[in-house]
PDB file of N, CA, C and O in Angstrom, chain B, residues numbered from 101:
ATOM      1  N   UNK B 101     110.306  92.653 141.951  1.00  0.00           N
ATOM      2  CA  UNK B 101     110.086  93.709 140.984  1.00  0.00           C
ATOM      3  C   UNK B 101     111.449  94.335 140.655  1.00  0.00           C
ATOM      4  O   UNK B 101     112.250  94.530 141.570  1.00  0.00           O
ATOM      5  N   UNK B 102     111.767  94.679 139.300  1.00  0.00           N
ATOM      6  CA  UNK B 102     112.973  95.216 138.945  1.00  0.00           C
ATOM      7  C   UNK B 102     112.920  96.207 139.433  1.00  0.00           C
ATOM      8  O   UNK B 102     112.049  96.590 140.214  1.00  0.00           O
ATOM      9  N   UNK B 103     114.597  97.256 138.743  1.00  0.00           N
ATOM     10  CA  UNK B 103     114.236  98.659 139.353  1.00  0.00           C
ATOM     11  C   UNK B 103     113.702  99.028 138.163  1.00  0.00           C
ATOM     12  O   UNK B 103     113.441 100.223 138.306  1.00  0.00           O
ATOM     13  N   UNK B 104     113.318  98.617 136.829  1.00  0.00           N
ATOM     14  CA  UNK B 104     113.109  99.387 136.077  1.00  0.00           C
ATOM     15  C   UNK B 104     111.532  99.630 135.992  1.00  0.00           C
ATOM     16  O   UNK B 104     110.872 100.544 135.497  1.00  0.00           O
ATOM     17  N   UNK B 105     111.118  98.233 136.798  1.00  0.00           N
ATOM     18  CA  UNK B 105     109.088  98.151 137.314  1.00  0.00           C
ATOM     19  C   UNK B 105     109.364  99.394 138.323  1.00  0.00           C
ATOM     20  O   UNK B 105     108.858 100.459 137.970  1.00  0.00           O
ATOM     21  N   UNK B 106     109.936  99.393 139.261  1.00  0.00           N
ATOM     22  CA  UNK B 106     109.513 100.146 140.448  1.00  0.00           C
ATOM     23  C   UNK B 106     109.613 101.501 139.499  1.00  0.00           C
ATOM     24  O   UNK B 106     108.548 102.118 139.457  1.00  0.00           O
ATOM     25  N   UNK B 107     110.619 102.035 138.786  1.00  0.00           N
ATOM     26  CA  UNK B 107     110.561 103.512 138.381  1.00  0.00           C
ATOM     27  C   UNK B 107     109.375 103.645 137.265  1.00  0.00           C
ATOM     28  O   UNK B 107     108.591 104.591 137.337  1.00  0.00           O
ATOM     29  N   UNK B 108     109.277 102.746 136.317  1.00  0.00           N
ATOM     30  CA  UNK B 108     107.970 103.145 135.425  1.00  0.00           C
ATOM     31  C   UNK B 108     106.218 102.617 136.160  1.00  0.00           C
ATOM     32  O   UNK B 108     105.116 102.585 135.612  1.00  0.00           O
ATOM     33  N   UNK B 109     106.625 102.283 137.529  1.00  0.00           N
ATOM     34  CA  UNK B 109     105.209 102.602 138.369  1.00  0.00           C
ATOM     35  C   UNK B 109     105.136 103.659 138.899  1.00  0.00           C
ATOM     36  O   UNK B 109     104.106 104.241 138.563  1.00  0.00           O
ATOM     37  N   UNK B 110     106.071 104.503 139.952  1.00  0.00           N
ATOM     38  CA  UNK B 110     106.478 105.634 139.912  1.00  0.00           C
ATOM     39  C   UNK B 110     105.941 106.255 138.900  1.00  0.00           C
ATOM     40  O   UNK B 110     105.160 107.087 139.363  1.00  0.00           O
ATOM     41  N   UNK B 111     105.949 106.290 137.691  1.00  0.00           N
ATOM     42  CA  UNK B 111     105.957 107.289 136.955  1.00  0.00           C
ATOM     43  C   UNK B 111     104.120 107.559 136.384  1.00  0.00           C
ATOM     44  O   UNK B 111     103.370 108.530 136.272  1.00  0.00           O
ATOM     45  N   UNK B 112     104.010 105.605 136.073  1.00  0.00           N
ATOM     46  CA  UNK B 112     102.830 105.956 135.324  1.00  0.00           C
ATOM     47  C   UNK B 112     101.932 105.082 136.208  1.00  0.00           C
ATOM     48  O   UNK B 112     100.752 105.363 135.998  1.00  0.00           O
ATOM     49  N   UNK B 113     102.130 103.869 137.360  1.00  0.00           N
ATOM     50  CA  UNK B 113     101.335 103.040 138.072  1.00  0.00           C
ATOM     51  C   UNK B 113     100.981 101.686 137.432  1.00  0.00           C
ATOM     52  O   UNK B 113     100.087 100.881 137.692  1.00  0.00           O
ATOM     53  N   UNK B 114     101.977 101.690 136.501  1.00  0.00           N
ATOM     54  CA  UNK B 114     102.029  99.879 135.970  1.00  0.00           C
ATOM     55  C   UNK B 114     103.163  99.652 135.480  1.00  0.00           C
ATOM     56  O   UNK B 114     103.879 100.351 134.763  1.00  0.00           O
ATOM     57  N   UNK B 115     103.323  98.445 135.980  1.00  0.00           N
ATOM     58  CA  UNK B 115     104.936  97.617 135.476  1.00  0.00           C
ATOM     59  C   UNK B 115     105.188  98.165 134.125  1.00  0.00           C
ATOM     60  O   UNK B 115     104.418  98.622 133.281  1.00  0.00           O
ATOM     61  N   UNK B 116     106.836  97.951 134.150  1.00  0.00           N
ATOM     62  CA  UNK B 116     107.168  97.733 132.685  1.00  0.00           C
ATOM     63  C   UNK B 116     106.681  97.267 131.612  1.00  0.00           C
ATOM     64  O   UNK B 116     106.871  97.750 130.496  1.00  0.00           O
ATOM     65  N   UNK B 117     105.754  95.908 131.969  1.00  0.00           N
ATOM     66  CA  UNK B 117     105.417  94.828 131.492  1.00  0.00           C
ATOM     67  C   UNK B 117     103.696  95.307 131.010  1.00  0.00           C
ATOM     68  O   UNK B 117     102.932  95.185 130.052  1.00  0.00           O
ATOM     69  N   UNK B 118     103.725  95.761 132.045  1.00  0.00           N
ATOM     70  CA  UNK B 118     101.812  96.422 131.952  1.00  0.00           C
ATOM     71  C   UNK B 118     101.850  97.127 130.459  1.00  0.00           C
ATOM     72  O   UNK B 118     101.398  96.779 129.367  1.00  0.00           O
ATOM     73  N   UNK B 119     102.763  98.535 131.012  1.00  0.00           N
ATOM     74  CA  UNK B 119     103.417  99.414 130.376  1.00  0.00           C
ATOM     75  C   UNK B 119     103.596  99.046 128.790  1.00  0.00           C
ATOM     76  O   UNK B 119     103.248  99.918 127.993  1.00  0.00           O
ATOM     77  N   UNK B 120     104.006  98.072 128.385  1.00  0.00           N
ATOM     78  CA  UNK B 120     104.301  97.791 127.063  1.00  0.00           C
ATOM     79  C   UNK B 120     103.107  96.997 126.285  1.00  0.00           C
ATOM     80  O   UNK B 120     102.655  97.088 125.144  1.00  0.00           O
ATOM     81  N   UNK B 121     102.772  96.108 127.511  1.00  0.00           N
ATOM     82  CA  UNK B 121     101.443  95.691 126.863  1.00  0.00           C
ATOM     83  C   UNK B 121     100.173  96.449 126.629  1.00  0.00           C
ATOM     84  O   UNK B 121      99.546  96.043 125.651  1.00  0.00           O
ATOM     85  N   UNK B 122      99.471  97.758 127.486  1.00  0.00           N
ATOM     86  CA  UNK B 122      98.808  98.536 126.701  1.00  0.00           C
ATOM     87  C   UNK B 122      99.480  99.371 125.824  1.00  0.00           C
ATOM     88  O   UNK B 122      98.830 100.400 125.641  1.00  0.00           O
ATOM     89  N   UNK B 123     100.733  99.334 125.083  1.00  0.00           N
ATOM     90  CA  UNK B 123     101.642 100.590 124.458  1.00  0.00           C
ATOM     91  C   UNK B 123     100.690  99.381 123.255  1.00  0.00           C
ATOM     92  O   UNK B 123      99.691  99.889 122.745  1.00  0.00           O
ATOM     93  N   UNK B 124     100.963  98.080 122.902  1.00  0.00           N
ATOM     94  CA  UNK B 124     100.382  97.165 121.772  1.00  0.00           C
ATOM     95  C   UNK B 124      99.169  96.769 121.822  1.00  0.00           C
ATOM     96  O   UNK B 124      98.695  96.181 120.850  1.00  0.00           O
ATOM     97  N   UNK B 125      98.504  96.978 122.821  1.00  0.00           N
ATOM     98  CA  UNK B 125      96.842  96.781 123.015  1.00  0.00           C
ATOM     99  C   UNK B 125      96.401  98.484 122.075  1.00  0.00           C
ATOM    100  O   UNK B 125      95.500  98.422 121.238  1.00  0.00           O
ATOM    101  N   UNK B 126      96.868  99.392 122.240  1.00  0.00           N
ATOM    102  CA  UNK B 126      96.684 100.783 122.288  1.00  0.00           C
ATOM    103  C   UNK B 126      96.738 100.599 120.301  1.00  0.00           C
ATOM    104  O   UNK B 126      95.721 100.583 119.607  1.00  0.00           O
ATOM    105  N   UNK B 127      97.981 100.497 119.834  1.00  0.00           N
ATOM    106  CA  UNK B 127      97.935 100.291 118.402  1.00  0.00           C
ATOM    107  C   UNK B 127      97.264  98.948 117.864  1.00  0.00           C
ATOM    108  O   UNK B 127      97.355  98.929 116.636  1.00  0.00           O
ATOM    109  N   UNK B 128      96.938  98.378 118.118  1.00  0.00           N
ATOM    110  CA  UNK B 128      96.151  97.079 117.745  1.00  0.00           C
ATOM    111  C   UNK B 128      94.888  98.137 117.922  1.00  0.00           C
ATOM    112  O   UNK B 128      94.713  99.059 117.125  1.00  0.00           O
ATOM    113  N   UNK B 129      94.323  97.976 118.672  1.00  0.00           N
ATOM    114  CA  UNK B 129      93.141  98.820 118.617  1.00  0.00           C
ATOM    115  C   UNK B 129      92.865 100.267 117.317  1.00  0.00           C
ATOM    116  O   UNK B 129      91.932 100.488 116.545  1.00  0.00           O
ATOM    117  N   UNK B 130      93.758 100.771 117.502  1.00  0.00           N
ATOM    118  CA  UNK B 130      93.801 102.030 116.569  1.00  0.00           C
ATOM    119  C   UNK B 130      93.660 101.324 115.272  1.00  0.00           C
ATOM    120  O   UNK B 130      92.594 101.401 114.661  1.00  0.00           O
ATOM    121  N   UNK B 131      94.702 100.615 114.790  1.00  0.00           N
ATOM    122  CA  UNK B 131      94.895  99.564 113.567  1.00  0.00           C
ATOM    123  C   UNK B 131      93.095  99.070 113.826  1.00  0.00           C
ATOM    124  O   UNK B 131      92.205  99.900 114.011  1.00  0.00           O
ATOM    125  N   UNK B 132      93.041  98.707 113.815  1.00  0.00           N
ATOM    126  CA  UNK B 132      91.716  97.966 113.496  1.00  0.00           C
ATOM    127  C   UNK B 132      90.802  98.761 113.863  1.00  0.00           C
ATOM    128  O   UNK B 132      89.953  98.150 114.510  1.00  0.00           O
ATOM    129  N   UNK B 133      90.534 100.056 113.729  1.00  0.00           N
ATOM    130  CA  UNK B 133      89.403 101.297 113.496  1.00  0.00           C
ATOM    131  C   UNK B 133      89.996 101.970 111.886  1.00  0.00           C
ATOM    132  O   UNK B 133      89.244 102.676 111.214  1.00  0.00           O
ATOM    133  N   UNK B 134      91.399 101.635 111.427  1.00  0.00           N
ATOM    134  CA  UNK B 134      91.420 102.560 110.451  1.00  0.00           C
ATOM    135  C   UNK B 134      91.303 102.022 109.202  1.00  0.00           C
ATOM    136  O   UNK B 134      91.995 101.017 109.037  1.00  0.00           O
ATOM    137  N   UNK B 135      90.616 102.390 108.228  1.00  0.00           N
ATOM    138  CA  UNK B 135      90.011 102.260 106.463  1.00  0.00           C
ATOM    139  C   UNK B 135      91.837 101.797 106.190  1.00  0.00           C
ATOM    140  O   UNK B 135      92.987 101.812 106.630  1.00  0.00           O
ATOM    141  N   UNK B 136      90.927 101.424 105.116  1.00  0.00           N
ATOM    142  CA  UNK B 136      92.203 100.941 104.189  1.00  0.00           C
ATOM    143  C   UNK B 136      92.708 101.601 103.215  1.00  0.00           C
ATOM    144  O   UNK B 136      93.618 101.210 102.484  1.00  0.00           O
ATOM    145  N   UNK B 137      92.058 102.782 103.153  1.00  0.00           N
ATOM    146  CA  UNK B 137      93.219 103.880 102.538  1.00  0.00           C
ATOM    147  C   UNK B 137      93.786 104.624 103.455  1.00  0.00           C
ATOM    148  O   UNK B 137      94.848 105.146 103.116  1.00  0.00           O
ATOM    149  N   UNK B 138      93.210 104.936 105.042  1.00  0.00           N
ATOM    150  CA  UNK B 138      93.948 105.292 105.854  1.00  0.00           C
ATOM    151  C   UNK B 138      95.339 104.453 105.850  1.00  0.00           C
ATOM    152  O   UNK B 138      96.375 105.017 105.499  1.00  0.00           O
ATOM    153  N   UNK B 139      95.333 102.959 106.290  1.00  0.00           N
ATOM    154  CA  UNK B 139      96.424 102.302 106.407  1.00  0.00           C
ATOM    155  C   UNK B 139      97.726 102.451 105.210  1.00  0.00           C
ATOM    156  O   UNK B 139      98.889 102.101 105.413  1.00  0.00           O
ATOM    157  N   UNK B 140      97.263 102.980 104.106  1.00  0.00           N
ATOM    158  CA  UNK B 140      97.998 103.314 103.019  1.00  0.00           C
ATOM    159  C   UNK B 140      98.344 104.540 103.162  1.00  0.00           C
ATOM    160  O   UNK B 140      99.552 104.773 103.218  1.00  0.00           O
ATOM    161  N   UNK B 141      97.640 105.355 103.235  1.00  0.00           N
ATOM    162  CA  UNK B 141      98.469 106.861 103.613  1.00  0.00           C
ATOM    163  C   UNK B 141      99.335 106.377 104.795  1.00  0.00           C
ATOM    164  O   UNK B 141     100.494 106.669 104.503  1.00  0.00           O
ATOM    165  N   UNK B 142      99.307 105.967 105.607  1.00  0.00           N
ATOM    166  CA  UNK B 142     100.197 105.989 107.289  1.00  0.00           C
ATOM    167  C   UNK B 142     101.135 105.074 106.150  1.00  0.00           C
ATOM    168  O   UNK B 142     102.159 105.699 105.876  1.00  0.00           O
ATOM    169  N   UNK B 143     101.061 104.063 105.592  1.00  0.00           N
ATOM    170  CA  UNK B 143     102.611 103.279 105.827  1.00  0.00           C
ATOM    171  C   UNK B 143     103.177 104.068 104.645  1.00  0.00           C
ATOM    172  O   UNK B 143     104.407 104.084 104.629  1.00  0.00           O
ATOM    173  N   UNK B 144     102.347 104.967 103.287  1.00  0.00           N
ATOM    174  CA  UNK B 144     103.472 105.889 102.661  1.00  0.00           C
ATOM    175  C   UNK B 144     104.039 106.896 103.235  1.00  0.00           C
ATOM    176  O   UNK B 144     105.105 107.331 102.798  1.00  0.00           O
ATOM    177  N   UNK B 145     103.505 107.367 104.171  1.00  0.00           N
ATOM    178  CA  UNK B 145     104.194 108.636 104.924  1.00  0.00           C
ATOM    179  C   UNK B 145     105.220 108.045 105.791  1.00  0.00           C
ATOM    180  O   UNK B 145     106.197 108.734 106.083  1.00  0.00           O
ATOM    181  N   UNK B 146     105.094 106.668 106.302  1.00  0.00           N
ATOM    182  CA  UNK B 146     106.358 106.691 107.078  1.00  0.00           C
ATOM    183  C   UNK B 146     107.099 105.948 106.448  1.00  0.00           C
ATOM    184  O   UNK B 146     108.051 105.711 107.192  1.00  0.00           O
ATOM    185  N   UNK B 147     107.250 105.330 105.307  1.00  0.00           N
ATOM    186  CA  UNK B 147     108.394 104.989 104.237  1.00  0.00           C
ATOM    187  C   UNK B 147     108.918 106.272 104.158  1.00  0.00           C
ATOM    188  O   UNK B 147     109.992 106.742 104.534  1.00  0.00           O
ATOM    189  N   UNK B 148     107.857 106.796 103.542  1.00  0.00           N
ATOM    190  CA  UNK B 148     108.875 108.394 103.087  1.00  0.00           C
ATOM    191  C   UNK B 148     109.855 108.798 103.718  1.00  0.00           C
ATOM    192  O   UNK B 148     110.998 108.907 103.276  1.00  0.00           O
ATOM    193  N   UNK B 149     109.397 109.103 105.037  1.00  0.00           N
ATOM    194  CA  UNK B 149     109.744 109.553 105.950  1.00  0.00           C
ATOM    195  C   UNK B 149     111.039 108.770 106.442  1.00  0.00           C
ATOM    196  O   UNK B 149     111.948 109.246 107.121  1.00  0.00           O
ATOM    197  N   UNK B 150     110.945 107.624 106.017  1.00  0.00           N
ATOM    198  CA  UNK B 150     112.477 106.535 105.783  1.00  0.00           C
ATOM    199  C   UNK B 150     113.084 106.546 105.026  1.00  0.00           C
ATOM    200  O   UNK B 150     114.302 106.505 105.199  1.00  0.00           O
ATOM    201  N   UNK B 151     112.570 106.601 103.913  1.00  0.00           N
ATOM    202  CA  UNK B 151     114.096 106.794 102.691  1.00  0.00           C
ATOM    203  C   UNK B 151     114.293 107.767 102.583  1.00  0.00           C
ATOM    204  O   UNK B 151     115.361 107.934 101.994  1.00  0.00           O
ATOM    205  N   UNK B 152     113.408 109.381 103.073  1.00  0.00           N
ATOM    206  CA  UNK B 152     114.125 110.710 102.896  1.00  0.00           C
ATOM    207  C   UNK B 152     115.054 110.611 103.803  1.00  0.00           C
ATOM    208  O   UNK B 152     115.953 111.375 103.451  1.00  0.00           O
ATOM    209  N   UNK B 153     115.411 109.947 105.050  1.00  0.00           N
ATOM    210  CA  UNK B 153     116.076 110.076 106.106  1.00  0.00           C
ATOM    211  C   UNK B 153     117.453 109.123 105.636  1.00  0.00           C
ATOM    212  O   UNK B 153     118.534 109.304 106.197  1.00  0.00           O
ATOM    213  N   UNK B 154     117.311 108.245 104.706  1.00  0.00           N
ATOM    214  CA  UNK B 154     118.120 106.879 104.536  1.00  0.00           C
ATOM    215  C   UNK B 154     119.617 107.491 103.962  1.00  0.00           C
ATOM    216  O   UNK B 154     119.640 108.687 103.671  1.00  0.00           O
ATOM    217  N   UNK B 155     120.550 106.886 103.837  1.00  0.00           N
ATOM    218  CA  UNK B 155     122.000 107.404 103.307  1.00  0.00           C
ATOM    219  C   UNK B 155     121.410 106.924 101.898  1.00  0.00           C
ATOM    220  O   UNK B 155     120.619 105.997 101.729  1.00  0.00           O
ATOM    221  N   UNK B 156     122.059 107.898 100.767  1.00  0.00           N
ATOM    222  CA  UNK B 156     121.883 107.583  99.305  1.00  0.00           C
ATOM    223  C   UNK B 156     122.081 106.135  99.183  1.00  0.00           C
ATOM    224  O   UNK B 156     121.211 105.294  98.956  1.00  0.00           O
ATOM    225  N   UNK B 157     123.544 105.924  99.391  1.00  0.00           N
ATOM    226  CA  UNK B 157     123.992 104.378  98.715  1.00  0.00           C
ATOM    227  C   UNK B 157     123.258 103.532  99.343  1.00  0.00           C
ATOM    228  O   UNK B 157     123.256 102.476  98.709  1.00  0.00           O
ATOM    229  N   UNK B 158     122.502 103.455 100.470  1.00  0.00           N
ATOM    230  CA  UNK B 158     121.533 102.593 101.309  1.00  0.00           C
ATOM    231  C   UNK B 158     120.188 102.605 100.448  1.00  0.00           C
ATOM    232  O   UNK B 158     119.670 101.668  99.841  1.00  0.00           O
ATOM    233  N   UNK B 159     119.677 104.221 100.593  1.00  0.00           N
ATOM    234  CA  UNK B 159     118.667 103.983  99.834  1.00  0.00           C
ATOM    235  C   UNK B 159     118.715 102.973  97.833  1.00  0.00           C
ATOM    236  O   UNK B 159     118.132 101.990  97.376  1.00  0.00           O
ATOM    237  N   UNK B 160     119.669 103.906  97.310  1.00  0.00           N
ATOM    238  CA  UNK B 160     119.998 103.042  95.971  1.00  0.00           C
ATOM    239  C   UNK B 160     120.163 101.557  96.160  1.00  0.00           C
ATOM    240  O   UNK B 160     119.408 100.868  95.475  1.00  0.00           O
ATOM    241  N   UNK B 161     120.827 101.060  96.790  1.00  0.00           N
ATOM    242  CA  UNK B 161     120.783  99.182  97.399  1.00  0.00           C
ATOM    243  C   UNK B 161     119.547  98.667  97.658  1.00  0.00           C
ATOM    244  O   UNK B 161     119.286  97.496  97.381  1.00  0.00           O
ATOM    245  N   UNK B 162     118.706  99.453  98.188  1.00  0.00           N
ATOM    246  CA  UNK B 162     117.427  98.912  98.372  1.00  0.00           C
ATOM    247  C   UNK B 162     116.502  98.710  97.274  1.00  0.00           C
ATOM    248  O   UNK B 162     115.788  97.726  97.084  1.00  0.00           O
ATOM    249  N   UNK B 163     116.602  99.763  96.574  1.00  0.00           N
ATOM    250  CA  UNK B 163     116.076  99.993  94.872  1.00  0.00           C
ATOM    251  C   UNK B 163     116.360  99.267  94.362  1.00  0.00           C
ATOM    252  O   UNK B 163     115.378  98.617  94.005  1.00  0.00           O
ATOM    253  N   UNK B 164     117.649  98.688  93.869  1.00  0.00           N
ATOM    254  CA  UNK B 164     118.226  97.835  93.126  1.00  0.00           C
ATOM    255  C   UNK B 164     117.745  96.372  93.870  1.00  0.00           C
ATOM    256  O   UNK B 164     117.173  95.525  93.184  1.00  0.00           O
ATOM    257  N   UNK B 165     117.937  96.202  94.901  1.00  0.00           N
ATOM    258  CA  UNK B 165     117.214  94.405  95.612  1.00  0.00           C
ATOM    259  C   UNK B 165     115.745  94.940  95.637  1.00  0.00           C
ATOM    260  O   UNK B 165     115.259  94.072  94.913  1.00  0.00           O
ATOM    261  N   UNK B 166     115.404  95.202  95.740  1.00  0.00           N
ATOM    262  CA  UNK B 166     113.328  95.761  95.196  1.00  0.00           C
ATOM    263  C   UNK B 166     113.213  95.463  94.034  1.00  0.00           C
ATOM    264  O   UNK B 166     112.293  94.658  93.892  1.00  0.00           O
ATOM    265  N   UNK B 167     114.005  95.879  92.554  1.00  0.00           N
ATOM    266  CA  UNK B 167     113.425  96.197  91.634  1.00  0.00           C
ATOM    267  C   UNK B 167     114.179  94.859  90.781  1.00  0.00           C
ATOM    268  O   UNK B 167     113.810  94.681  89.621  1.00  0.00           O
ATOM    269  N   UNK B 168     115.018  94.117  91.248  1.00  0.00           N
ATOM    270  CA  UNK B 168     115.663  93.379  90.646  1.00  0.00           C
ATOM    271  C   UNK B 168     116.540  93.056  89.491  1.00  0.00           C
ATOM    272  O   UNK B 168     117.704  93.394  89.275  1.00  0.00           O
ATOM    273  N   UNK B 169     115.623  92.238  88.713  1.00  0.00           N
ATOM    274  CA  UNK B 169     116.642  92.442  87.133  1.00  0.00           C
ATOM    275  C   UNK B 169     115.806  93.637  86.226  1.00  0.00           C
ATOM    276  O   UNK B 169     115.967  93.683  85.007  1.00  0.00           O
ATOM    277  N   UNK B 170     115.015  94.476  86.841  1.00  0.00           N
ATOM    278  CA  UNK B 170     113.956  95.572  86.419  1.00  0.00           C
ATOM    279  C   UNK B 170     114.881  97.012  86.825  1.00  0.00           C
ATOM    280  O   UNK B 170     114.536  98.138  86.465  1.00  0.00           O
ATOM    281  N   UNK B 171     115.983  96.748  87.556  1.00  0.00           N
ATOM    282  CA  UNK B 171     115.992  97.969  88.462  1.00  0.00           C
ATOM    283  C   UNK B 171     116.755  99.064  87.218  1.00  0.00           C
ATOM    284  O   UNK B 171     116.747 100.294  87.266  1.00  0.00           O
ATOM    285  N   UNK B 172     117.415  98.161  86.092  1.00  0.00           N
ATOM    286  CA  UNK B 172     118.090  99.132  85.028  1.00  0.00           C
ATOM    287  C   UNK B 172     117.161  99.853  83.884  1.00  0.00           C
ATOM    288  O   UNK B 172     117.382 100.810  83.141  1.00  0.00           O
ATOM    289  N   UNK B 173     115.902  98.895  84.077  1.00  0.00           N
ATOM    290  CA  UNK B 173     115.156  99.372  83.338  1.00  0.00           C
ATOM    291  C   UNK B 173     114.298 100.590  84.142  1.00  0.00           C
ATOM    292  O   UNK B 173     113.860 101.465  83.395  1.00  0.00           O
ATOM    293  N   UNK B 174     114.081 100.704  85.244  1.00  0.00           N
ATOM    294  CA  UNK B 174     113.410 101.112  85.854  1.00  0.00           C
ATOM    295  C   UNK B 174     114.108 102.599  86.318  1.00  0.00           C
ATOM    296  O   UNK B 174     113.460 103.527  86.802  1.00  0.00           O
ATOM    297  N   UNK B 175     115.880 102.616  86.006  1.00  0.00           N
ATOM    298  CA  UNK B 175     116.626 104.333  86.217  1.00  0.00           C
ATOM    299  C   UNK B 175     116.225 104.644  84.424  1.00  0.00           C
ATOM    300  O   UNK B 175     116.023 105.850  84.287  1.00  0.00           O
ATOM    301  N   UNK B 176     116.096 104.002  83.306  1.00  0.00           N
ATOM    302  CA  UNK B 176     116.114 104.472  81.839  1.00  0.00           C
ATOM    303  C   UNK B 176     114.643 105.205  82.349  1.00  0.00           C
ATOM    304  O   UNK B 176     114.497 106.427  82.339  1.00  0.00           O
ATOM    305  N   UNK B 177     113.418 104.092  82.863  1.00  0.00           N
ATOM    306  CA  UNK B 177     112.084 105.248  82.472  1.00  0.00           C
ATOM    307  C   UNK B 177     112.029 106.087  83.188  1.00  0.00           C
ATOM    308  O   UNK B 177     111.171 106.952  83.015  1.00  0.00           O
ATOM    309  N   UNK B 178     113.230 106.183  84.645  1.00  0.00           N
ATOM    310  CA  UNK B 178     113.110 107.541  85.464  1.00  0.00           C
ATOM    311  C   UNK B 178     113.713 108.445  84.627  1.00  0.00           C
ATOM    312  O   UNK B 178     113.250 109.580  84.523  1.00  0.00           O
ATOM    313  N   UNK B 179     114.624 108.117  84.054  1.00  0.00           N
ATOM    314  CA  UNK B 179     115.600 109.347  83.234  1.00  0.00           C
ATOM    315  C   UNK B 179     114.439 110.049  82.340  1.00  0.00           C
ATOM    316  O   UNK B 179     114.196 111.256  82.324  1.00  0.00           O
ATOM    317  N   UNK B 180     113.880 109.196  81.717  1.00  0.00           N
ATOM    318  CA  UNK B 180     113.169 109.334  80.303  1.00  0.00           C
ATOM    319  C   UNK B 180     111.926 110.424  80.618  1.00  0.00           C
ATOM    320  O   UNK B 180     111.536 111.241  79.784  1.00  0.00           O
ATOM    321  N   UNK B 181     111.331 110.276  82.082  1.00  0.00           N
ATOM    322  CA  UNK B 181     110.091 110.677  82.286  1.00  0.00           C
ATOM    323  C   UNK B 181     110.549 112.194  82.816  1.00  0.00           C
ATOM    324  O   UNK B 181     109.783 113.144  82.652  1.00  0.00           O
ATOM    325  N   UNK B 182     111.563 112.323  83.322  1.00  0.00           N
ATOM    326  CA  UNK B 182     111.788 113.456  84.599  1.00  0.00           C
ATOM    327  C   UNK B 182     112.921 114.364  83.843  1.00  0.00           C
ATOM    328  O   UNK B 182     113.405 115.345  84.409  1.00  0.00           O
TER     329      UNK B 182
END
């Protein structure tokens, strides 16, 4: 047993290994109780929650490889609308 099994049995009473495998038994399960507009609210809130956090020029790079040969058309109808 590592030391890192012996301290997270200590802590919680299952290996590392245990440990990680109900951490993905735990969301697999959840995932497959939730609607499919649930699953859409959760992955827009944590995009958001990623590109509000993202550096500008990171976020803009991503826009531009997303939106492709669209992406110039796509700052004219932001300008146009906002």
């Amino acid at each position: 047993m590592t030391l890192n099994d012996k301290l997270k049995k200590e802590r919680t009473g299952l290996t590392a290994s245990q440990y990680s495998t109900l951490q993905e038994w735990y969301v697999e399960r959840w995932v497959e109780t939730m609607t499919t507009q649930d699953l859409q609210e959760y992955v827009y809130n944590s995009m958001m929650q990623d590109v509000e956090n993202q550096p500008e020029a990171e976020f803009l790079s991503d826009c531009e490889d997303f939106w492709l040969d669209d992406w110039k058309y796509t700052l004219e109808e932001l300008k146009e609308v906002s």
